[in-house]
C-alpha positions as a Python dict, from the first residue, in 0.01 Angstrom:
ca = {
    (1, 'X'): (0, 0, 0),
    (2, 'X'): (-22, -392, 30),
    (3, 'X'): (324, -492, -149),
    (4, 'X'): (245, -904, -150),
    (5, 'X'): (-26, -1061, -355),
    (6, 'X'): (-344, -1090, -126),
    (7, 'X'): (-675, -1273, -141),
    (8, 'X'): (-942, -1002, -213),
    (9, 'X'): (-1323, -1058, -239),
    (10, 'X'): (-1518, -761, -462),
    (11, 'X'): (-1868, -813, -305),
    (12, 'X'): (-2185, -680, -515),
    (13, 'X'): (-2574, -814, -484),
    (14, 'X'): (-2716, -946, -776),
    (15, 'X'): (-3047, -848, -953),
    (16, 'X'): (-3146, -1164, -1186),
    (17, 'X'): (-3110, -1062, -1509),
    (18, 'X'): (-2983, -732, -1474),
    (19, 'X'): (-2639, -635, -1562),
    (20, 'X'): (-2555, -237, -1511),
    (21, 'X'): (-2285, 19, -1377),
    (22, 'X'): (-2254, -193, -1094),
    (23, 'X'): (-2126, -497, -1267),
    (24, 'X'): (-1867, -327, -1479),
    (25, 'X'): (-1752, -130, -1220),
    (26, 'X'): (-1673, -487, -1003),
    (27, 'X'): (-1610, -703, -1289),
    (28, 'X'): (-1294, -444, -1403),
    (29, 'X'): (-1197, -368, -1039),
    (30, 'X'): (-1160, -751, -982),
    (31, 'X'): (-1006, -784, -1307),
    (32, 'X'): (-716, -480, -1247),
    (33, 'X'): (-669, -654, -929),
    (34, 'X'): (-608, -989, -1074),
    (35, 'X'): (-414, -820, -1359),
    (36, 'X'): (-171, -663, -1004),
    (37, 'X'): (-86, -1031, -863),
    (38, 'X'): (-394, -1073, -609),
    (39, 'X'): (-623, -1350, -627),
    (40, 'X'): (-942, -1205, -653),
    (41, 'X'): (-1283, -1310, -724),
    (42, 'X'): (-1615, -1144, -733),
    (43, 'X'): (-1871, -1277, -470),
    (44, 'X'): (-2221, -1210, -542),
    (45, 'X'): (-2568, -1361, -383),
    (46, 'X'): (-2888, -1281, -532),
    (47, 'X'): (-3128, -965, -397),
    (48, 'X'): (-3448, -903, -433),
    (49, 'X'): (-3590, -577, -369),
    (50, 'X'): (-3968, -593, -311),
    (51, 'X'): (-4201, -673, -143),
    (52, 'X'): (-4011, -524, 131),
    (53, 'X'): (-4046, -890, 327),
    (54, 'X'): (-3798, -1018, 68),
    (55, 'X'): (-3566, -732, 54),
    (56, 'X'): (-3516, -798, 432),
    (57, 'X'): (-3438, -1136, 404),
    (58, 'X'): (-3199, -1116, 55),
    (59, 'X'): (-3041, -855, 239),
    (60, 'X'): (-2981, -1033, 606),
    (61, 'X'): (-2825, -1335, 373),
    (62, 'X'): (-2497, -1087, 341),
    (63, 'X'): (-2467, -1192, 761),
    (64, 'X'): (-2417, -1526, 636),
    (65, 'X'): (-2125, -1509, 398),
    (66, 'X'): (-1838, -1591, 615),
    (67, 'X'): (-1530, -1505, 448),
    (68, 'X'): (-1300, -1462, 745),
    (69, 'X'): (-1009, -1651, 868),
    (70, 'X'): (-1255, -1908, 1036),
    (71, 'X'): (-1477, -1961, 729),
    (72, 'X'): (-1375, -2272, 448),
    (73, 'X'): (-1251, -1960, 171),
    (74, 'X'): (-1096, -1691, 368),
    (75, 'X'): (-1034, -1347, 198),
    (76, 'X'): (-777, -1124, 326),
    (77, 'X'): (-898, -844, 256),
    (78, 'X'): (-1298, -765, 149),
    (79, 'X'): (-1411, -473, -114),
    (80, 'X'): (-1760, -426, -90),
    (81, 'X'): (-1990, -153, -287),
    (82, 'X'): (-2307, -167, -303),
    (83, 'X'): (-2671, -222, -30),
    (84, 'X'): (-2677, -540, 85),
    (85, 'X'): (-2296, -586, 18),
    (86, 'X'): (-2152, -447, 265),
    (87, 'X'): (-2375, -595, 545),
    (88, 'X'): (-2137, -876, 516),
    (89, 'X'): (-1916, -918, 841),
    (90, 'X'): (-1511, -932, 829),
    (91, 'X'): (-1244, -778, 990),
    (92, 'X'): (-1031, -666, 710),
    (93, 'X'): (-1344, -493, 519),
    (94, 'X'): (-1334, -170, 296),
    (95, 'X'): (-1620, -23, 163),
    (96, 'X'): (-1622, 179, -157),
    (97, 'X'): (-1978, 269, -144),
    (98, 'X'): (-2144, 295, -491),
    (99, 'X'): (-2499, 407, -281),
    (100, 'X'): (-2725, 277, -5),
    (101, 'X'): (-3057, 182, -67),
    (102, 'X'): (-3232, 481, -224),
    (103, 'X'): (-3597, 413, -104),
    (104, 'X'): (-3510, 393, 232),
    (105, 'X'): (-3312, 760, 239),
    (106, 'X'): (-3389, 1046, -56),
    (107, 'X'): (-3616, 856, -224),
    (108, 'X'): (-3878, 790, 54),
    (109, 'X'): (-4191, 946, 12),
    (110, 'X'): (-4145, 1011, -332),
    (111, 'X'): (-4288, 798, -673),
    (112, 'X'): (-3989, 637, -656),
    (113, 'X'): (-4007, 520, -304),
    (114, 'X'): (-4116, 182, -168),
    (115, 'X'): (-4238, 198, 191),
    (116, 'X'): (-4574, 317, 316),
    (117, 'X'): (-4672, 410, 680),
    (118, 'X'): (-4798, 68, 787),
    (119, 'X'): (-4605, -117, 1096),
    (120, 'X'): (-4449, -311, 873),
    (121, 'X'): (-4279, -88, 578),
    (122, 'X'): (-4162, 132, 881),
    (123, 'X'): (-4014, -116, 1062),
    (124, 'X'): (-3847, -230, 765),
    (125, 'X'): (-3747, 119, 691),
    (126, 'X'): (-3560, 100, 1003),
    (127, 'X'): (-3359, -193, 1001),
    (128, 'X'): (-3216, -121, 665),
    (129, 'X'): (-3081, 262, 832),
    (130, 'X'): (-2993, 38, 1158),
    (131, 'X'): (-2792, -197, 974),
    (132, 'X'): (-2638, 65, 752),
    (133, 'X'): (-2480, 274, 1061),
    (134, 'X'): (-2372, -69, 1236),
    (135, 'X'): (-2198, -244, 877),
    (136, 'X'): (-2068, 34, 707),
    (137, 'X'): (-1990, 209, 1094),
    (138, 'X'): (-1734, -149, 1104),
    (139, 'X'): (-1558, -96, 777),
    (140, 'X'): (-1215, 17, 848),
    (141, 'X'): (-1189, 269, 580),
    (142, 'X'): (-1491, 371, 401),
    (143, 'X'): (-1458, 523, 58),
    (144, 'X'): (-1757, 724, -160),
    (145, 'X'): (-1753, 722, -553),
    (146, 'X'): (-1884, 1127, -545),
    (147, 'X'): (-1928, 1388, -310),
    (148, 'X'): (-2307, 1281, -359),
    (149, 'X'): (-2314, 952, -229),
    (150, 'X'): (-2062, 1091, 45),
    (151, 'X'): (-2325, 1355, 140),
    (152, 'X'): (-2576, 1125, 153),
    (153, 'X'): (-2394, 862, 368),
    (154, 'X'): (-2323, 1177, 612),
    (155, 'X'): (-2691, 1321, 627),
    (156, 'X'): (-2863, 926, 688),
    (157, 'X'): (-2619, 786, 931),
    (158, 'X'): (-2368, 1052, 1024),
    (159, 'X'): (-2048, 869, 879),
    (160, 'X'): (-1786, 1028, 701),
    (161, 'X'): (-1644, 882, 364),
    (162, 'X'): (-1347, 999, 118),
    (163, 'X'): (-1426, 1033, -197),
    (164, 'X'): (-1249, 821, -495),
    (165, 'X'): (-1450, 805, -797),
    (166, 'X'): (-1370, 464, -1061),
    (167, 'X'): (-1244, 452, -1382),
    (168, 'X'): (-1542, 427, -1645),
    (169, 'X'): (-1484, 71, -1843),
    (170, 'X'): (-1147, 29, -2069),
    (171, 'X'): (-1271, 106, -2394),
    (172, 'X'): (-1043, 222, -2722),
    (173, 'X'): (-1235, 585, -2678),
    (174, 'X'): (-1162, 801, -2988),
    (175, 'X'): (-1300, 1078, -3101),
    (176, 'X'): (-1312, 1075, -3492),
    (177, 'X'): (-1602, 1387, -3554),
    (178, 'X'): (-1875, 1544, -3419),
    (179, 'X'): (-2215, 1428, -3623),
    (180, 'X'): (-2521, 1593, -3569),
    (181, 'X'): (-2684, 1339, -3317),
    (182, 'X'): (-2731, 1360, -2924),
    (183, 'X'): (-2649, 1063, -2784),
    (184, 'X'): (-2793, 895, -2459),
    (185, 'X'): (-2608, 595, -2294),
    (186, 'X'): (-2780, 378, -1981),
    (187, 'X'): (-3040, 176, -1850),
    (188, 'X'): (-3389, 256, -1926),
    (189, 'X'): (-3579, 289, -1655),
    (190, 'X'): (-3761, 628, -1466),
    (191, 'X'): (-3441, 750, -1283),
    (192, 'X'): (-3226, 814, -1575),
    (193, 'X'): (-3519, 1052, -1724),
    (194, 'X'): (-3504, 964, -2085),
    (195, 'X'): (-3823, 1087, -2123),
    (196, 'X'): (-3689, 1451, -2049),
    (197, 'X'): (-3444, 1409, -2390),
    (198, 'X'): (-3701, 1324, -2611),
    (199, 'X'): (-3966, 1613, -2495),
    (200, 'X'): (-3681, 1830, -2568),
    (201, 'X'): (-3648, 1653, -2905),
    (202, 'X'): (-4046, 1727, -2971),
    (203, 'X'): (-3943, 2109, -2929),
    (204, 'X'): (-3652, 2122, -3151),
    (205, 'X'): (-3714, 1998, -3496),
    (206, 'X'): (-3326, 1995, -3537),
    (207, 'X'): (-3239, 1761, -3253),
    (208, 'X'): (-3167, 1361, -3350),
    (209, 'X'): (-3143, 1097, -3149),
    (210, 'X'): (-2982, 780, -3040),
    (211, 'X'): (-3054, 608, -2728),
    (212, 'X'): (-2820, 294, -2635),
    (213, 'X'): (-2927, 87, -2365),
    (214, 'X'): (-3268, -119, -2209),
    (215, 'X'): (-3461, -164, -1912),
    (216, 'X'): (-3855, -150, -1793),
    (217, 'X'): (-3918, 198, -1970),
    (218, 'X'): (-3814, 83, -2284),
    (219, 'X'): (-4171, 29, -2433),
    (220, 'X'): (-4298, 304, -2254),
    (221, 'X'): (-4042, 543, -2395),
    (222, 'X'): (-4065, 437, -2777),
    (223, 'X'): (-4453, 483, -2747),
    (224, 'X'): (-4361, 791, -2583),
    (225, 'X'): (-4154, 919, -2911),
    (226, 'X'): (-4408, 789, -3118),
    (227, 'X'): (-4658, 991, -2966),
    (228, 'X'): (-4422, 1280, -2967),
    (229, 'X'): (-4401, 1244, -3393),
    (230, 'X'): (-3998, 1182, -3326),
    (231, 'X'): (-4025, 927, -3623),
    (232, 'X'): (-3636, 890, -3696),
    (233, 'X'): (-3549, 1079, -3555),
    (234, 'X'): (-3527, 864, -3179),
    (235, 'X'): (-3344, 543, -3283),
    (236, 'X'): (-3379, 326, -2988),
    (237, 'X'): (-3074, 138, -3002),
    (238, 'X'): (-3057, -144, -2728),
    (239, 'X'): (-2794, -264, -2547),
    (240, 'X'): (-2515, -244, -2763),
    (241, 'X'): (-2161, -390, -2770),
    (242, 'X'): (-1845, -211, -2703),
    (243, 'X'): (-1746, -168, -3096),
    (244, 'X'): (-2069, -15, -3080),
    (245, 'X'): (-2091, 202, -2815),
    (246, 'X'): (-1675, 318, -2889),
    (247, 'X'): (-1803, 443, -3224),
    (248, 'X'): (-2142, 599, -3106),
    (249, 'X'): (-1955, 827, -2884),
    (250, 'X'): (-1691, 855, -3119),
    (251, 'X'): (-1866, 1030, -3395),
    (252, 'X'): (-2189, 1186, -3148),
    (253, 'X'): (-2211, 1591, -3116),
    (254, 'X'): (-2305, 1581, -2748),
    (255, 'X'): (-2400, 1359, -2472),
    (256, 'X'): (-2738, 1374, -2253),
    (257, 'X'): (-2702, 1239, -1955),
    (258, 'X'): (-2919, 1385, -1677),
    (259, 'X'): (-3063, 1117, -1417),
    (260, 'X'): (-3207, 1216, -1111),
    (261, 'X'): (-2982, 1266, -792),
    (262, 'X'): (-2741, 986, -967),
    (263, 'X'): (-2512, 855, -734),
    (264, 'X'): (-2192, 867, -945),
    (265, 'X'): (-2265, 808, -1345),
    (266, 'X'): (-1969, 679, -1576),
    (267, 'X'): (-2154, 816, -1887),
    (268, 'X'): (-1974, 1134, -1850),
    (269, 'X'): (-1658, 1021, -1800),
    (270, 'X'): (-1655, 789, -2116),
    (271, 'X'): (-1743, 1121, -2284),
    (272, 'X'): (-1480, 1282, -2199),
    (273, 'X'): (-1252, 1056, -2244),
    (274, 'X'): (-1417, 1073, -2620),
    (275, 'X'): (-1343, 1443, -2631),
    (276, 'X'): (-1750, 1514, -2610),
    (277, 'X'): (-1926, 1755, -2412),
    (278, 'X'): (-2185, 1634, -2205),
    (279, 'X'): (-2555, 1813, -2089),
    (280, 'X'): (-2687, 1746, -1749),
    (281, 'X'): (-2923, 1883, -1511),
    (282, 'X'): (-2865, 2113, -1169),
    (283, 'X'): (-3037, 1823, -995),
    (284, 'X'): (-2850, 1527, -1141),
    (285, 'X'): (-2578, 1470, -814),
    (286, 'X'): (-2261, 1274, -948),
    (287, 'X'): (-2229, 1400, -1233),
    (288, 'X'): (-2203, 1761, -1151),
    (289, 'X'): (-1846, 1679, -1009),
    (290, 'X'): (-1724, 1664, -1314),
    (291, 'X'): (-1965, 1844, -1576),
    (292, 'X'): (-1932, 2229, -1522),
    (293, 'X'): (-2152, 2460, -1710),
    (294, 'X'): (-1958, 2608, -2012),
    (295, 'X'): (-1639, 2447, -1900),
    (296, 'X'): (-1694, 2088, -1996),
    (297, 'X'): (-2086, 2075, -2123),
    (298, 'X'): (-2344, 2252, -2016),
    (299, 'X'): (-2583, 2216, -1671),
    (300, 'X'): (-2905, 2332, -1703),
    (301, 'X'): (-3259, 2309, -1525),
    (302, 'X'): (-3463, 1976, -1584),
    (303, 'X'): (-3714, 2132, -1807),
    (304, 'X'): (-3735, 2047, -2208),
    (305, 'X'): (-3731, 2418, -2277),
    (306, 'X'): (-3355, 2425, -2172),
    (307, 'X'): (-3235, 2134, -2242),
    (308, 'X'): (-3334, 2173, -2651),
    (309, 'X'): (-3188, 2514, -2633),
    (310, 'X'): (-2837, 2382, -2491),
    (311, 'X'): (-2842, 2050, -2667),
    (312, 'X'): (-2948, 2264, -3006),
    (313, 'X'): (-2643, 2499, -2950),
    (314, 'X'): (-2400, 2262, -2901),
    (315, 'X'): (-2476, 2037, -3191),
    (316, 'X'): (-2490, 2362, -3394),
    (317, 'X'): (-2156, 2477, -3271),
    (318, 'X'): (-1847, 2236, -3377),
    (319, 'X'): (-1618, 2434, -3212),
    (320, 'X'): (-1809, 2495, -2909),
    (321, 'X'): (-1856, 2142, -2860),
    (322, 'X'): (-1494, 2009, -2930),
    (323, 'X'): (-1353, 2299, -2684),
    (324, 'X'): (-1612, 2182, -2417),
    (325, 'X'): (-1527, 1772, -2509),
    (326, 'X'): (-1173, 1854, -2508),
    (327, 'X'): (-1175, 2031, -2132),
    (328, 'X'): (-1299, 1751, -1965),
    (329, 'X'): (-1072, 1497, -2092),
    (330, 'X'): (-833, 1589, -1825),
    (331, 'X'): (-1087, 1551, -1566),
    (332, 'X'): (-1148, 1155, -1673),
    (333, 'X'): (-817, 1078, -1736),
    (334, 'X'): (-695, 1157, -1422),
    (335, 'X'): (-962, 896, -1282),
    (336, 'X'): (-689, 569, -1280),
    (337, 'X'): (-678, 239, -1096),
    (338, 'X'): (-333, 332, -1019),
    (339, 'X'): (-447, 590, -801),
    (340, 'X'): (-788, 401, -677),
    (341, 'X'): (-537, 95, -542),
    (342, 'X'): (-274, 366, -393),
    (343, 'X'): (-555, 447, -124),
    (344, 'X'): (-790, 124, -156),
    (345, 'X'): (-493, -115, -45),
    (346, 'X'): (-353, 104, 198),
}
């Protein structure tokens, strides 16, 4: 492990006026750097993602950033995480790959995808899964947040990553009782499949609500629960602060989080670490390496049918739910920076 203080750059694109898992993740690994005697700083240059034109040429400004021993700021050493980031070029790099660009791998061809079958979205196609084999092919270690986003990496350009999940953010987690409320923490927006909690809801009169977070779905979703008759039983919540959020999963009965194919998810870690169980889906990815069915929540199929019936039993089973809660705090707490740096810096 590096035993003198080093200058580190945590690389990460930025989406104008969005501010997710990506940005706490950096922000704290810069900071717990910082806080270990390395000058770090967070380096960031603005992405857009469509039309696909655009993507290519936010993306190809990574190429640019020269932050080797030539360039007017040189880094020692360069973390980078997430598509474009770790296009950047420098011979001390380390990836710890939060995910690739979705549309171009899994997510093709689906709603969710971007590219067509003209020339031009298939050329585009390909230079993103060129440039992904020859940047990430030049870090000199390469690191994966879950066994999803390592399987991925394997099955679209054939490299191998280790696997080191991140802390969720440093929060004074507690868990003070288990109220009769599901809770759902994140960004709004199709992936995350809100939409799947609160048809569940519309099945079970017993289920209550409280969502915490925002994004583009956010109108769509409270007319959704309107139409649904949730009433008050959905309180859309916003973004909230970390008082807030510290007590909603303090005092919540369960946690839904159930996204689809998520690359990694912090949601359930901060659970844990709350002593609640958490409910996600058989095709969520990241989270499954840490939620086990009846061990520390339950895993079920993406249908409302199911998830009302497990979400229902665990809010009407204290016991259930705090021996479920209580199982996984193990599994989050072992998740340190400590033990991040021991292989990061090596």
């Amino acid at each position: 492990m590096i035993g003198r203080a080093v200058r580190i750059a945590v690389c990460r694109p930025q989406l104008p006026f969005e501010f997710g898992g990506v940005e706490i993740f950096t922000d704290r690994l810069a900071a717990e750097l910082h806080a270990r005697g390395h000058d770090t700083d967070v380096v960031t240059v603005p992405f857009q993602t469509w039309p696909n034109q655009e993507l290519l040429a936010s993306s190809a400004l990574w190429r640019l950033v020269d932050l080797g021993p030539a360039g007017s700021s040189p880094a020692d050493l360069v973390i980078a995480t997430k598509y474009p980031s770790y296009l950047i070029e420098h011979p001390n790099k380390v990836v710890w790959l939060v995910h690739q660009f979705r549309q171009a791998y899994e997510l093709h061809g689906t709603e969710h995808g971007q590219f067509g079958e003209s020339a031009g979205d298939r050329a585009a196609r390909e230079w993103i899964v060129r440039a992904d084999r020859l940047a990430l092919g030049s870090a000199r270690r390469l690191f994966a947040t879950s066994r999803n986003v390592a399987g991925r990496l394997e099955r679209s350009t054939g490299l191998q990553a280790e696997v080191m999940p991140h802390p969720p953010q440093e929060l004074p987690f507690r868990c003070d009782r288990f109220d009769p409320f599901v809770l759902s923490v994140g960004r709004l927006d199709p992936l995350k499949r809100v939409e799947l909690l609160l048809e569940a809801a519309a099945l079970e009169p017993s289920l209550r609500l409280v969502i915490a977070g925002d994004g583009p779905s956010r109108t769509g979703l409270e007319a959704q629960a309107r139409g649904l008759g949730l009433g008050e039983r959905a309180r859309f919540a916003g973004r909230v602060s970390e008082e807030q959020l510290t007590d909603l999963y303090a005092t919540c009965g369960a946690v839904f989080y159930a996204p689809v194919d998520e690359d990694f998810g912090m949601v359930p870690l901060e659970a844990f670490r709350s002593g609640k169980p958490v409910l996600t889906t058989v095709d969520a990815g990241g989270p499954l390496d840490v939620v086990r069915d009846g061990e520390t929540g339950r895993v079920v199929e993406p249908a409302p049918e199911p998830v009302a019936r497990a979400l229902a039993q665990l809010l009407g089973s204290e016991a259930t739910a705090r021996r479920l809660g209580a199982a996984g705090r193990p599994l989050a707490e072992a998740v340190t920076w400590d033990a991040a740096f021991a292989r990061l810096l090596a």
